[in-house]
C-alpha positions in Angstrom: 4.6 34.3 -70.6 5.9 31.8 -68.4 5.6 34.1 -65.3 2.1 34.8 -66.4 1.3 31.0 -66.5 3.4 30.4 -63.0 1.5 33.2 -61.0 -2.4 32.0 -62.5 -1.4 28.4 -61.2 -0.7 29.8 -58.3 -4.1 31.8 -57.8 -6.2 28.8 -59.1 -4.5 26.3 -55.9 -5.5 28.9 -53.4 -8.9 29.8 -54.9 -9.4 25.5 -54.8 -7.8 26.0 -50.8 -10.0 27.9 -49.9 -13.2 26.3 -51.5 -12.1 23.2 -49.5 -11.9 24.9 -46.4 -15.5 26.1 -47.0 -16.2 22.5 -47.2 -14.9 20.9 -44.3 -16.2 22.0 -40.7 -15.0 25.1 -38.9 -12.6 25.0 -36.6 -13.8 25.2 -33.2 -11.1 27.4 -32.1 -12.6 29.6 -34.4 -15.7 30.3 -32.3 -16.3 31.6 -28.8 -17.5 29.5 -25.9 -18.7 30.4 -23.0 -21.0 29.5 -19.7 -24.6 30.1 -20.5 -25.3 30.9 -16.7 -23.5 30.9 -13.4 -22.1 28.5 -11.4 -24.1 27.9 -7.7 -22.6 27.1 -4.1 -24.6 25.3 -1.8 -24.4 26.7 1.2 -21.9 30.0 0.5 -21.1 30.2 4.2 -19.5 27.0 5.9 -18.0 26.6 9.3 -15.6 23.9 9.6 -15.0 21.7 12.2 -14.1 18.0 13.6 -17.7 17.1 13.5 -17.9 17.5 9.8 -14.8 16.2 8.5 -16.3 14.0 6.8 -19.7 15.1 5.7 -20.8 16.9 2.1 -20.2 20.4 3.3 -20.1 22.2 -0.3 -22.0 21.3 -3.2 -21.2 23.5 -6.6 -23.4 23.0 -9.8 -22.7 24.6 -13.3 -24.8 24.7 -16.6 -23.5 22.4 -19.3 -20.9 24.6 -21.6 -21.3 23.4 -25.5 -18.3 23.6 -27.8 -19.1 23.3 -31.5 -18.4 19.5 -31.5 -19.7 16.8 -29.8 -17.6 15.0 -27.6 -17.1 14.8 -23.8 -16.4 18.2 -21.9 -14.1 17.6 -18.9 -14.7 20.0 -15.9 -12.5 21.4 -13.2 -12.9 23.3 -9.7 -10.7 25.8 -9.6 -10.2 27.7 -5.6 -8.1 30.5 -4.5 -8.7 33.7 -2.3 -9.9 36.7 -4.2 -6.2 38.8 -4.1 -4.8 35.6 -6.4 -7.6 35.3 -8.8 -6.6 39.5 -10.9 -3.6 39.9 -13.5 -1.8 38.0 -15.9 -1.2 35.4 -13.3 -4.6 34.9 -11.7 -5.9 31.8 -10.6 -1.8 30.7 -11.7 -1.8 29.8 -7.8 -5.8 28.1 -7.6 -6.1 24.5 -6.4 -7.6 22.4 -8.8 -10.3 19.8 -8.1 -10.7 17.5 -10.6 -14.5 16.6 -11.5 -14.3 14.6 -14.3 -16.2 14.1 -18.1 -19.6 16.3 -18.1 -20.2 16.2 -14.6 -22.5 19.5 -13.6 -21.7 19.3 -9.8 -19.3 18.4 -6.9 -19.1 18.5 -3.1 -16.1 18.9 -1.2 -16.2 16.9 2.3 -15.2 19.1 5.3 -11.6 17.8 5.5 -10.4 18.4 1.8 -11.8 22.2 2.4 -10.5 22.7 5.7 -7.1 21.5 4.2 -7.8 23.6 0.9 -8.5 26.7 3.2 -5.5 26.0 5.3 -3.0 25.5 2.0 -4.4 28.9 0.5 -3.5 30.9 3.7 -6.9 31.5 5.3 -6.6 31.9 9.4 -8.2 29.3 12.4 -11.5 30.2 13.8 -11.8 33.3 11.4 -14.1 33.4 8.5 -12.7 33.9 5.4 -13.4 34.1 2.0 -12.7 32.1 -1.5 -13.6 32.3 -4.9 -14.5 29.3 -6.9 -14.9 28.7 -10.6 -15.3 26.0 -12.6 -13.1 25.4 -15.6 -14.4 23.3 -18.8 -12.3 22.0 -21.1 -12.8 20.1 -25.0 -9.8 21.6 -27.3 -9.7 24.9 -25.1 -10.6 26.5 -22.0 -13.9 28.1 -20.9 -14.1 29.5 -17.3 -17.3 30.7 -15.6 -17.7 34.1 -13.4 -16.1 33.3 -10.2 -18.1 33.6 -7.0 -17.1 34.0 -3.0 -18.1 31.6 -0.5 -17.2 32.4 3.2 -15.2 29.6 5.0 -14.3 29.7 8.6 -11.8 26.6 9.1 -10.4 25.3 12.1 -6.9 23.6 13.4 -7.2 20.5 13.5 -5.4 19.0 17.2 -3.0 16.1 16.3 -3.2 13.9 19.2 -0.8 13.7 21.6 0.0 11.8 24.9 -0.5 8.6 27.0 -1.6 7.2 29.8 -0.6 3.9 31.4 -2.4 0.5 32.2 0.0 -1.2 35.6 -1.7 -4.6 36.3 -0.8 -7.7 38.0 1.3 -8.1 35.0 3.9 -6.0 35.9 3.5 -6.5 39.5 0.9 -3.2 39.3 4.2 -0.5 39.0 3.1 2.2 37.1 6.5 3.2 36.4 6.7 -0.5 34.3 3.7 -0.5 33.1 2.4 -0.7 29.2 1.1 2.5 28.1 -1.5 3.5 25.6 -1.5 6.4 23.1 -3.8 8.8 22.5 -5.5 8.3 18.8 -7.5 11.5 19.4 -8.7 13.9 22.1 -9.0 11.9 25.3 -9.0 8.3 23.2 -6.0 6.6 23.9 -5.1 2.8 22.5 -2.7 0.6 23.1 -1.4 -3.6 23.3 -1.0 -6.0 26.1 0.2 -9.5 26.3 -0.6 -11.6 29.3 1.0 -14.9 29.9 0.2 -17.4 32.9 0.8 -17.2 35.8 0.4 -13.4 35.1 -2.8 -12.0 36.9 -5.5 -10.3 34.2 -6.5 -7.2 36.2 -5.3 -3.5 36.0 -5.8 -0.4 36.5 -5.3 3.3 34.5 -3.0 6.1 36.0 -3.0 9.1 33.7 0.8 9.6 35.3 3.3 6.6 35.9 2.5 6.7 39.7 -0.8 5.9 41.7 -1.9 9.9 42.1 -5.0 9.3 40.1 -6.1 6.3 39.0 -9.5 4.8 37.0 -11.1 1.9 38.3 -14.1 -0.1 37.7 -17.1 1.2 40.5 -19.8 -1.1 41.7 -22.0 -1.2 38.7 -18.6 -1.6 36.8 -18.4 2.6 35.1 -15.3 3.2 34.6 -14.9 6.0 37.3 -12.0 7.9 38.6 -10.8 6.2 42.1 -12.9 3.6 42.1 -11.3 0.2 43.4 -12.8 -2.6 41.2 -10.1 -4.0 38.2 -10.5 -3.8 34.8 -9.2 -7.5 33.4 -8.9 -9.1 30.4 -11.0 -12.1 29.6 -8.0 -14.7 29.8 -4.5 -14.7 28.9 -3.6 -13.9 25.5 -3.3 -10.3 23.6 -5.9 -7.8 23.5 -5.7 -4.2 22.3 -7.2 -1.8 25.1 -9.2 1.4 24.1 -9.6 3.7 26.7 -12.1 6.9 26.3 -11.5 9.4 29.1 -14.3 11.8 27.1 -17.5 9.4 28.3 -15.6 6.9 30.7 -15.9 3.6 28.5 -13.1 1.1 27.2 -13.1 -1.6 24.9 -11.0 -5.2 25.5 -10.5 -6.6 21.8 -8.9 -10.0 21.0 -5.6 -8.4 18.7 -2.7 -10.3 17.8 0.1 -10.6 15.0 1.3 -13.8 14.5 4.2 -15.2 11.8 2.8 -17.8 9.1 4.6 -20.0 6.5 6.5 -22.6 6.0 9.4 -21.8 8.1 6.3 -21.5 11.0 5.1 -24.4 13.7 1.5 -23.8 12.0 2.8 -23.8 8.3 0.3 -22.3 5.9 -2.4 -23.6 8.4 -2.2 -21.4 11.3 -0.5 -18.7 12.9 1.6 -18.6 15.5 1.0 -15.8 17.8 3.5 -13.2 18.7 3.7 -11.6 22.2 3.5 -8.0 22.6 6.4 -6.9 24.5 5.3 -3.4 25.8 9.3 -2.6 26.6 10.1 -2.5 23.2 6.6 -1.4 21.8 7.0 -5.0 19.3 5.8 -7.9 18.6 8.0 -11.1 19.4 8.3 -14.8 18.8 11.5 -16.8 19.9 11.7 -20.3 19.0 12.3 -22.7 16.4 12.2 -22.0 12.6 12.2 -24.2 10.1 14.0 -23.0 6.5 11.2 -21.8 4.5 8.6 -19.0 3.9 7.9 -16.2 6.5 5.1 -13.7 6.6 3.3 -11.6 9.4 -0.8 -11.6 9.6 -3.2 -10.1 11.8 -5.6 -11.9 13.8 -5.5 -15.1 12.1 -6.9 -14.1 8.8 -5.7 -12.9 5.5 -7.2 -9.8 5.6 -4.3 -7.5 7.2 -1.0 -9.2 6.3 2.5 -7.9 5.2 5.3 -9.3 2.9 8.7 -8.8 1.7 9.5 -6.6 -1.9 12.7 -7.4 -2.1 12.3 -11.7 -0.7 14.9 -10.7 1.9 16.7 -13.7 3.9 18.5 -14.9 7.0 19.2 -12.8 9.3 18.1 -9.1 9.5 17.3 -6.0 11.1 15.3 -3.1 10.2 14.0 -5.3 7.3 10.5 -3.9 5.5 7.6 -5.8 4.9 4.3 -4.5 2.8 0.4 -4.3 3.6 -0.6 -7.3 1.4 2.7 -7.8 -0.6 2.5 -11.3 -1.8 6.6 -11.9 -0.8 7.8 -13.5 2.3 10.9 -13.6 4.3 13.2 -16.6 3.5 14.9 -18.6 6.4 17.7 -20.1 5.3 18.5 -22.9 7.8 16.7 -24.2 10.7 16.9 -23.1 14.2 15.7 -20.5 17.3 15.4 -17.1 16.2 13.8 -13.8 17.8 11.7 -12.1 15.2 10.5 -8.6 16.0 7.5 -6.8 14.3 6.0 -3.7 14.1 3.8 -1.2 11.3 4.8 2.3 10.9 2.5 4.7 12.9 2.8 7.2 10.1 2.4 4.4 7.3 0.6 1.8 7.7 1.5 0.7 4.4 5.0 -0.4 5.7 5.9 -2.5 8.8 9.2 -3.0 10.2 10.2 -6.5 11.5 14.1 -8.6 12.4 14.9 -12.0 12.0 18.1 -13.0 14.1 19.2 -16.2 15.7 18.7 -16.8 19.4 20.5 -18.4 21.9 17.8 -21.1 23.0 18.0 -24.1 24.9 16.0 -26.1 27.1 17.3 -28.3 29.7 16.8 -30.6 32.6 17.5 -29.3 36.3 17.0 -30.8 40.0 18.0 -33.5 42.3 17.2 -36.5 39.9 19.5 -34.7 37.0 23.6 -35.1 36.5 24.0 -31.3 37.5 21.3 -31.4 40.3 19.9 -27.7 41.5 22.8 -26.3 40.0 23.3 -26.4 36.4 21.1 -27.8 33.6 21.5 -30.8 31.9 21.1 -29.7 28.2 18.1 -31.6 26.2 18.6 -31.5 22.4 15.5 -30.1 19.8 14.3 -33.3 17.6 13.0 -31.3 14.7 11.0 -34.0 13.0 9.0 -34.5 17.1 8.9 -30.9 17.5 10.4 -31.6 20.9 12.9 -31.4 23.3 14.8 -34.5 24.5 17.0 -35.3 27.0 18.4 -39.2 27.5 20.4 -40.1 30.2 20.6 -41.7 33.8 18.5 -40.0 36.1 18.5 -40.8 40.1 15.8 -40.8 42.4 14.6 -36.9 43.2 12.9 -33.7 41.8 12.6 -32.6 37.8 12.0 -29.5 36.6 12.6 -27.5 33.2 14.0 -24.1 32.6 15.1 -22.0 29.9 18.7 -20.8 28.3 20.4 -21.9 32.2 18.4 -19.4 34.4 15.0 -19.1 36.5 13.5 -16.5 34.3 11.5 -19.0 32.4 10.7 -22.4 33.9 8.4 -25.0 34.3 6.8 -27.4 37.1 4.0 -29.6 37.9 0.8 -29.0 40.1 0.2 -32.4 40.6 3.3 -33.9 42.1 3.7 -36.8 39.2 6.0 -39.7 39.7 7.6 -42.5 37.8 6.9 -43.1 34.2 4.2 -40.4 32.5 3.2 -40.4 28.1 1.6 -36.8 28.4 2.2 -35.2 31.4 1.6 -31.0 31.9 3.8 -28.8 33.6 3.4 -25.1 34.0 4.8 -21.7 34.0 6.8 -20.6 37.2 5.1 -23.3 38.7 7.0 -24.7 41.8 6.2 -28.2 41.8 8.6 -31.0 40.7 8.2 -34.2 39.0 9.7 -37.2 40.9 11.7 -39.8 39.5 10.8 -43.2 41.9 13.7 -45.1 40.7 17.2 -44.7 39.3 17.9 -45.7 35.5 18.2 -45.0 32.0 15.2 -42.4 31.1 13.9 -40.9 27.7 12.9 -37.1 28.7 10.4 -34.9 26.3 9.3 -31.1 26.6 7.5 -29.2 24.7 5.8 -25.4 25.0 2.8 -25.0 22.9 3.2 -22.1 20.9 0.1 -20.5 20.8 -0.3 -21.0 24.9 3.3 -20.9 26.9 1.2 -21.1 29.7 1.8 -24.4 30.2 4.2 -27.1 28.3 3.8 -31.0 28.2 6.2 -33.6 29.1 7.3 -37.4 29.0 9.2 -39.5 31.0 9.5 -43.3 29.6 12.1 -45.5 31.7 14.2 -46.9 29.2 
């Protein structure tokens, strides 16, 4: 009896199973699904090239698959070439586009397919063909028919070479000179840093030596052998683009400067780094303050790079961020060379050094206690921003130089004498101020340093 009772318990639960289930909705994995019509490709033949890399050059379109429930479908592109798409493993290999929630169409720009071609083994310059299909998904898969479309892609040439820019710069030695790399076929770019007394005009030589050169013609075309300069507008940094395909160049305004705290501008302004063409960097030598240090392009916020990590001191091979709000701490005060330069194959990361520099400004001629031939060291009054030198001084000739050597010094144009408040000496210049009268004198010097052309000077009798 009890069995009896056990086993009609048993039948009355499934028989109220399964009139629940009749109930509730049917399972949607329960029906078939399917693309009510094909899938389209506009056009089915493409030939790829440079000139389309970034044009619409495939548009596909699909009828909207409807699963039992509503809710959003998400679609995919699938691509592979026909031998890959058979068997329990086709399409395993297909590269997948994503399209997103109940979208009925994509295009492919010339670049993604060229690289899609490429990846799936389909040769240069020959057409080809792949199949496409699109993919819809809700709780399961639905796939539509595949269909071919004929690609023909192309290599695309990674740009390779330079070509040089000697100048009065470099005392016009193509051997010396800055160079400029190529960015595509026949464009080439490249940096330049001109300081006074330097001359603004050069030339380009395809070869470090004067075989062939491009010059400016009489209408100023940029023409092979012609004699006229090219020039900069004034001294400062530019970044040159040359065009050998239709014999034009372009002379932009383009420098990185350091910012912050630790800087001469502060938060305010930047202070320009010279591109040194050598070491293919960006370089600033001089005094730091402890504090903040970031790099920016061009005086504006736009293009700027910090520290992750807030690295400080001294450093080399440091990395700093596109638009990473950190900075580069300076510890203590004093002269340091800092180095900059982004990644060619990253812009996202730049690589820059912070070290201390032997730097020191002095005093040198026939009025000074070492006359022509040592310096007389001046001392850096942070809280002036100067350089200062007190001491007796005779009657005779005053110039400035840097670190004990020629290299870098500075003179008048103007001959001054005697006692001066703001005085301006310049560059390699070999003029001398003259002190009239011996005595006790208060010295100041100072290079401005957005514009070492030229540096300004005291001399107060004391």
């Amino acid at each position: 009896m009890k069995t009896f009772i056990k086993t009609l318990f048993t039948l009355s639960l499934l028989l109220c199973t399964l009139a629940s289930c009749e109930d509730d909705a049917e399972l949607t994995t329960l029906q078939a699904v399917g693309f009510p019509g094909s899938i389209e490709a506009t056009p089915n033949s493409i030939a790829l090239s440079t000139e389309n890399n970034f044009e619409s050059v495939l548009t596909v379109s699909w009828p909207a698959v409807q699963f039992p429930i509503k809710a959003p479908v998400t679609y995919t592109l699938a691509i592979d070439v026909a031998a890959d798409t058979f068997g329990e493993n086709g399409w395993s290999q297909a590269i997948r586009v994503p399209v997103g929630e109940d979208a009925l169409s994509t295009s492919l720009l010339g670049k993604d397919l060229n690289d899609y071609a490429a990846d799936l083994g389909l040769a240069p310059d020959v057409e080809g063909e792949l199949m496409v299909r699109v993919e819809a998904y809700l709780d399961r898969y639905a796939y539509s028919e595949p269909l071919a479309i004929k690609v023909t892609p192309y290599v695309e040439e990674i740009p390779f070479g330079e070509i040089y820019i000697p100048g009065a710069y470099n005392g016009w030695d193509p051997a010396t000179a800055s160079k400029l790399s190529a960015i595509a076929t026949g464009v080439y770019q490249g940096y330049l840093t001109v300081v006074a007394p330097q001359g603004l005009a050069f030339k380009i030589t395809p070869e470090q030596n004067w075989d062939t050169f491009y010059g400016l013609d009489g209408s100023g075309n940029l023409t092979l052998g012609a004699d006229g300069d090219l020039s900069v507008p004034n001294f400062g940094s530019y970044q040159i683009t040359v065009n050998l395909n239709t014999l034009t160049y372009t002379v932009v305004p383009f420098s990185w400067g350091i910012i912050g705290p630790s800087t001469p501008g502060g938060w305010d302004a930047d202070t320009d780094m010279g591109y040194n063409y050598t070491s293919q960097k960006w370089e600033y030598t001089g005094f730091l303050a402890a504090g903040a240090l970031k790099f920016r392009l061009n005086n504006t916020w736009t293009i700027n790079y910090g520290t992750e990590s807030g690295n400080s001191g001294d450093i080399e091979n440091g990395e700093v961020y596109l638009d990473n709000p950190g900075a580069h701490t300076i510890l203590e005060s004093g002269f340091y060379k800092v180095s900059f330069a982004v990644n060619p194959t990253d812009p996202g990361i730049a690589i820059y050094s912070v070290s201390k520099a032997a730097y020191s400004w002095g005093v040198i001629g026939d009025a000074t206690p070492g006359g022509w031939d040592a310096d007389t060291d001046m001392t850096y009054d942070a809280s002036t921003s100067k350089w200062k030198f007190t001491g007796n001084l005779v009657p005779g000739a005053l110039k400035f130089r840097l670190n004990n050597a020629w290299a870098v010094n500075y003179g008048t144009t103007d001959g001054n004498t005697g006692n001066i408040a703001n005085g301006t000496v310049y560059f390699d210049n070999p003029g001398a101020h003259t002190i009239a009268e011996a005595g006790n004198y208060e010295v100041t010097f100072s290079v401005g340093a957005n514009n070492p052309a030229s540096a300004t000077y005291s001399v107060t009798k004391l």
